[in-house]
N, C-alpha and C positions, 0 to 999 in steps of 0.2 A: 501473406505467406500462411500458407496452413500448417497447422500442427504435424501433418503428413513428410512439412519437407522442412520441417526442423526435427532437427533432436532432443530436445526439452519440450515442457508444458512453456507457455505465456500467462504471466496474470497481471492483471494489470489492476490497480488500485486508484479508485476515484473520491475525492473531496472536494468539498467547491472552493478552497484557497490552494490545494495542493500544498500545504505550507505546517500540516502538522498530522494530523491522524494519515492521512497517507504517506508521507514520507516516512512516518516511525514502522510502518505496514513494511513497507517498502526496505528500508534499513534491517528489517527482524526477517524479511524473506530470503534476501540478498546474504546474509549472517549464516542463516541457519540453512539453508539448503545447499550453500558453498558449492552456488552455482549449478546448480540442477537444473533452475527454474529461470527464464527470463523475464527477468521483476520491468515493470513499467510502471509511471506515476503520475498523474494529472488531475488536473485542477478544471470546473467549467468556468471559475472564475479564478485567475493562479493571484495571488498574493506575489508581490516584488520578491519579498524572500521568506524563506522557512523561519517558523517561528522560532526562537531563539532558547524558548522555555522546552520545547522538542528536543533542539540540538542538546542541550544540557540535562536532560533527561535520558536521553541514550547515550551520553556519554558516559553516562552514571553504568551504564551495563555493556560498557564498551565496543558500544558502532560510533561511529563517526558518521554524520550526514550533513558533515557544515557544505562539503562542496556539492550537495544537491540543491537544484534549483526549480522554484515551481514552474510547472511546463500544462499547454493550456490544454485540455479536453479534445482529440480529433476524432471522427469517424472512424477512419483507418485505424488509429489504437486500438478501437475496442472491437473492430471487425476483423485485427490480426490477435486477438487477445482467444485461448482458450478458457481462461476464470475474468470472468471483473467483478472487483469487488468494489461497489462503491457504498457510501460511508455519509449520508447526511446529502448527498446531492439531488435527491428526490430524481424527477423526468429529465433532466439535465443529459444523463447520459442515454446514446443512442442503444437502440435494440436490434441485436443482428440473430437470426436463428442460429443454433447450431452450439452455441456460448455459452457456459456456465455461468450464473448469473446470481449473485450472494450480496444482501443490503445486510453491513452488521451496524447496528442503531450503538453509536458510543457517542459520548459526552466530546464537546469539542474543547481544544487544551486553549482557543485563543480567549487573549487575555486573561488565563488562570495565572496561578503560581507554581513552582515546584511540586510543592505538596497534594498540590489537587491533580497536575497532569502525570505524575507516579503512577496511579492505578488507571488509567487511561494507556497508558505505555503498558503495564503489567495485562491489562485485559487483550490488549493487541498480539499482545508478545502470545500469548494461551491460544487465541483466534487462529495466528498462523501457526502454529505448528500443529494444531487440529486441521488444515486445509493440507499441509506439508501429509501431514495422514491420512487424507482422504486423496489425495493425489499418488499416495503409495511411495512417496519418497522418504527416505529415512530424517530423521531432525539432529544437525548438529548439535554437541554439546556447545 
């Protein structure tokens, strides 16, 4: 479906676990544009489950992302997606013309602690609502 015959932007966020820096993308786009934007999430290789040092880290700033689940990288995502943002997945994700196309290089949360994936969450959280800006939509408090 094209952007023509939806009413929102699509962005869709890519990581190769799907299981932490995209889900916390995903949780702070979903929050903050209070449904403007139709968030998607995927993984080219998805992790069983979302990192748990993630979940606890946006809890901390109040999203909840226990009930998202990593979901695997398809074609169609990123060929229904006006933004992909992928995140550490290098060639992995496919190339459709026409698509805005953004790699933000951050530190991945797996196997840190609290303390190290805080400013990993904090730099995401600043990333999207710079894209929420450049997409011309306004940023939830």
């Amino acid at each position: 479906m094209t952007r023509s015959a939806r009413t929102k932007p699509a962005v869709l966020f890519v990581c190769v676990h799907n299981a932490g820096r995209s889900q916390m993308a995903a949780g702070f786009l979903s929050a903050l544009s209070r449904g403007a934007v139709e968030v998607r999430s995927a993984g080219s290789m998805p992790a069983e489950r979302i990192n748990p040092v993630a979940v606890q880290a946006m809890h901390e700033v109040g999203i909840d992302i226990t009930a998202e689940r990593p979901t695997v990288l398809t074609a169609d995502a990123v060929k229904t997606s006006d933004v992909v943002v992928t995140m550490g997945c290098g060639d992995a994700c496919p190339y459709f013309p026409g698509r805005r196309y953004e790699d933000w290089v951050l530190d991945d949360p797996a196997g840190q602690g609290i303390e190290a994936v805080r400013p990993i969450r904090d730099e995401i959280r600043d990333r999207v609502e710079t894209l929420l800006s450049e997409l011309g939509l306004p940023v939830a408090g």
